[in-house]
C-alpha positions as CSV (number, residue, x, y, z in Angstrom):
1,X,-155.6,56.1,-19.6
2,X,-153.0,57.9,-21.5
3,X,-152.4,57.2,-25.4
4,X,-148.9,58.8,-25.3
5,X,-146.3,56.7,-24.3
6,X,-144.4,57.2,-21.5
7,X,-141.0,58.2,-22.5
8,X,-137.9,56.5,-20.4
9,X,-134.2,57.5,-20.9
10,X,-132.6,56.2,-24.0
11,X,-135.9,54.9,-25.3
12,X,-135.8,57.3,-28.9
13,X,-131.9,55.3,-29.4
14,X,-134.3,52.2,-29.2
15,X,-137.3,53.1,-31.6
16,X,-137.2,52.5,-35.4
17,X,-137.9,55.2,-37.6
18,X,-140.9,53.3,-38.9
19,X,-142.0,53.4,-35.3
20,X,-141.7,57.2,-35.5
21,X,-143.2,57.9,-38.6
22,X,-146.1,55.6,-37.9
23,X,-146.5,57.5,-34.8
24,X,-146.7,60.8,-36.7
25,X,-148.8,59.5,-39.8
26,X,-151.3,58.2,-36.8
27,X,-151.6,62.1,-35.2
28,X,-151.3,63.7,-38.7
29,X,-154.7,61.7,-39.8
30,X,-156.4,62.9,-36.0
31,X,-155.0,66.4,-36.9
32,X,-156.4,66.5,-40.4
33,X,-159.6,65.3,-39.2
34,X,-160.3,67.3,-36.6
35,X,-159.3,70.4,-39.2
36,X,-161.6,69.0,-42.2
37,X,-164.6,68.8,-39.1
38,X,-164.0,72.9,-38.3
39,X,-163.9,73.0,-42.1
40,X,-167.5,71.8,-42.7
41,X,-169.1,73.4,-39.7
42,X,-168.0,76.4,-41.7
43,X,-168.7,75.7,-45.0
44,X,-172.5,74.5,-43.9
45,X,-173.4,78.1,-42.3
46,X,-171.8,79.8,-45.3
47,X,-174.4,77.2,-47.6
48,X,-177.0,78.4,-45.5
49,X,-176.1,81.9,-46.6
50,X,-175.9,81.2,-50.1
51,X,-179.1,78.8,-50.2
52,X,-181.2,82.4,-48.9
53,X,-179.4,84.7,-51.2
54,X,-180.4,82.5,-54.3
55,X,-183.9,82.1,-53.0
56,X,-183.7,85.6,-52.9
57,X,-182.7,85.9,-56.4
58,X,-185.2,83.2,-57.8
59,X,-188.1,85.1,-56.1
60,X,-186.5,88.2,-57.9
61,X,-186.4,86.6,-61.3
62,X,-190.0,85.2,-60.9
63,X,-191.4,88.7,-60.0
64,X,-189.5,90.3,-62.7
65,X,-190.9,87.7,-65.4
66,X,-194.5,88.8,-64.1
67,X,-193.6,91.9,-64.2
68,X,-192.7,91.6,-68.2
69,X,-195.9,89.4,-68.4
70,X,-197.8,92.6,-67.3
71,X,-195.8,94.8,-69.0
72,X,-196.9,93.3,-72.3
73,X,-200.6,93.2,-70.7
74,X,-200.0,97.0,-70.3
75,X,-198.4,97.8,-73.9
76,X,-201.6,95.2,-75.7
77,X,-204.1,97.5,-73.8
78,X,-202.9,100.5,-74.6
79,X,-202.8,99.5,-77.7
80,X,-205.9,98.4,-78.0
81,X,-207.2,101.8,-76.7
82,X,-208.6,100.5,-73.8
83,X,-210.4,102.7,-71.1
84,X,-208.6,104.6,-68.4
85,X,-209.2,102.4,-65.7
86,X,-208.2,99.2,-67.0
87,X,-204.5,100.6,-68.1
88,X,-204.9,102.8,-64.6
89,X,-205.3,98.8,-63.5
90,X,-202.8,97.2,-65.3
91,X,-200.4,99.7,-65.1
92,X,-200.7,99.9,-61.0
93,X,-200.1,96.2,-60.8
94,X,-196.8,96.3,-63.0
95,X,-195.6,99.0,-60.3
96,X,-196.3,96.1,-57.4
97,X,-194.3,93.6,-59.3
98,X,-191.5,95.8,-59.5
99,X,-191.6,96.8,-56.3
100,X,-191.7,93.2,-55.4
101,X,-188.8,91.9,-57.4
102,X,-186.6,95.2,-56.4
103,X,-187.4,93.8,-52.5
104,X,-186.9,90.2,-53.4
105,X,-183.8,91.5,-55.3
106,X,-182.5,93.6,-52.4
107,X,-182.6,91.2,-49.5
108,X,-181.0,88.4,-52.1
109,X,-178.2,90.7,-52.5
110,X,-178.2,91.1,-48.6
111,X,-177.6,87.6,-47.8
112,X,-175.3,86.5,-50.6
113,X,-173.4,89.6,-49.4
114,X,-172.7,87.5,-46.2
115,X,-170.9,84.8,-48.0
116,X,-167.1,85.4,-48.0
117,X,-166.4,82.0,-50.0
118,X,-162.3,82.2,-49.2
119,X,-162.6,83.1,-45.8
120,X,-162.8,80.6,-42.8
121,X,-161.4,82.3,-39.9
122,X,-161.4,78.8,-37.3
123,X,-159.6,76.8,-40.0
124,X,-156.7,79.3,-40.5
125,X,-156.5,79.7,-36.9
126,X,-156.1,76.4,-36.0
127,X,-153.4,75.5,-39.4
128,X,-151.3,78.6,-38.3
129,X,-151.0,77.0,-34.7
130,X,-150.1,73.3,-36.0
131,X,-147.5,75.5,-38.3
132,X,-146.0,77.0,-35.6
133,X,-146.4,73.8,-33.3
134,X,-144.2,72.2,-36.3
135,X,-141.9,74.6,-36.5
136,X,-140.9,74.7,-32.6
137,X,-140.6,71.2,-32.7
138,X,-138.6,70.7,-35.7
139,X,-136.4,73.8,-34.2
140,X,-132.7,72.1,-33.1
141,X,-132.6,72.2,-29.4
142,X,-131.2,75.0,-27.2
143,X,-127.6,74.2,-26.8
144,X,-127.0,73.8,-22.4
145,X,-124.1,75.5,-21.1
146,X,-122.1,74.3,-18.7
147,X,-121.0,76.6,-16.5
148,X,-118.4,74.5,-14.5
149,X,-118.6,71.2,-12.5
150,X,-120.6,70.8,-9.8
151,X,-119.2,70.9,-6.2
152,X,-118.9,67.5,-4.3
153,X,-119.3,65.4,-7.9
154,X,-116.0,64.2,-7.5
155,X,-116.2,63.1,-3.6
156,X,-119.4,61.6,-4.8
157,X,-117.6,59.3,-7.3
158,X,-114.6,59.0,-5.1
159,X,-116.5,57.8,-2.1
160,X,-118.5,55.4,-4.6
161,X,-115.2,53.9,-6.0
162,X,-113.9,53.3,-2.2
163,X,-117.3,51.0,-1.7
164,X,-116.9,49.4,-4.8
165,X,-113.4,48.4,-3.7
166,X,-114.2,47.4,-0.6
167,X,-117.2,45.4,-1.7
168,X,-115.3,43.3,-4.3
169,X,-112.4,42.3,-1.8
């Protein structure tokens, strides 16, 4: 079953214009949902995006406040002129943490990279269409041209005139 109505000659002289714009409000609410669906199916992948990169960037920062944490270790023992192997210790696990928050660091910055926050391709798409779809309909209408009467209208009006007589007597 359609929704659209069927249209029949002279039927827009008939309609109200709060028949018309009621018509339009009803498919400018199905248009703008239909856009604000595509909207959020690409806002929730570009979340997804941002929810790894800062992740990312927490495991980063918690690496890189170890990485102070053992710094300090390494600065009290050499202070405390403590052997060689225990700074040789301490000092080898400061390198790990840093390796670990420039890794954590890395792939945060790899993800968030991903996120183009003003860009959603389907949305655009699909507005540019309905603006163009707009504009064609709100274009005035190509004027006909008539090139000349048709042959045989007037023998077809003649000979319906004669029967019309010749009924009515």
């Amino acid at each position: 079953m359609s929704v659209e109505r069927a249209e029949l000659p002279g039927e827009d002289d008939e309609r109200s214009w709060r028949e018309r714009l009621a018509e339009a409000a009803a498919a400018g609410r199905v248009l703008i949902a239909t856009r604000l669906e595509i909207f959020q199916e690409e806002a929730a992948t570009k979340a997804v995006f941002a929810a790894k990169g800062l992740v990312g960037f927490v495991i980063a920062a918690a690496f890189g406040v170890g990485a102070l944490l053992l710094a300090a270790a390494l600065l009290a023992a050499v202070l405390a002129k403590l052997t060689n192997s225990v700074v040789l210790g301490i000092l080898l696990a400061v390198v790990l943490y840093g390796a670990g928050a420039g890794v954590a660091a890395w792939l945060g910055w790899k993800s968030i990279s991903k996120v183009k926050p003003f860009e959603f391709p389907a949305v655009s798409a699909e507005i540019a269409r309905d603006a163009a779809a707009i504009s064609e309909a709100l274009a005035p209408p190509e004027p006909i041209e008539h090139v000349g009467p048709i042959p045989g209208d007037d023998a077809a009006v003649a000979d319906l005139e004669e029967r019309l007589r010749r009924g009515s007597e």
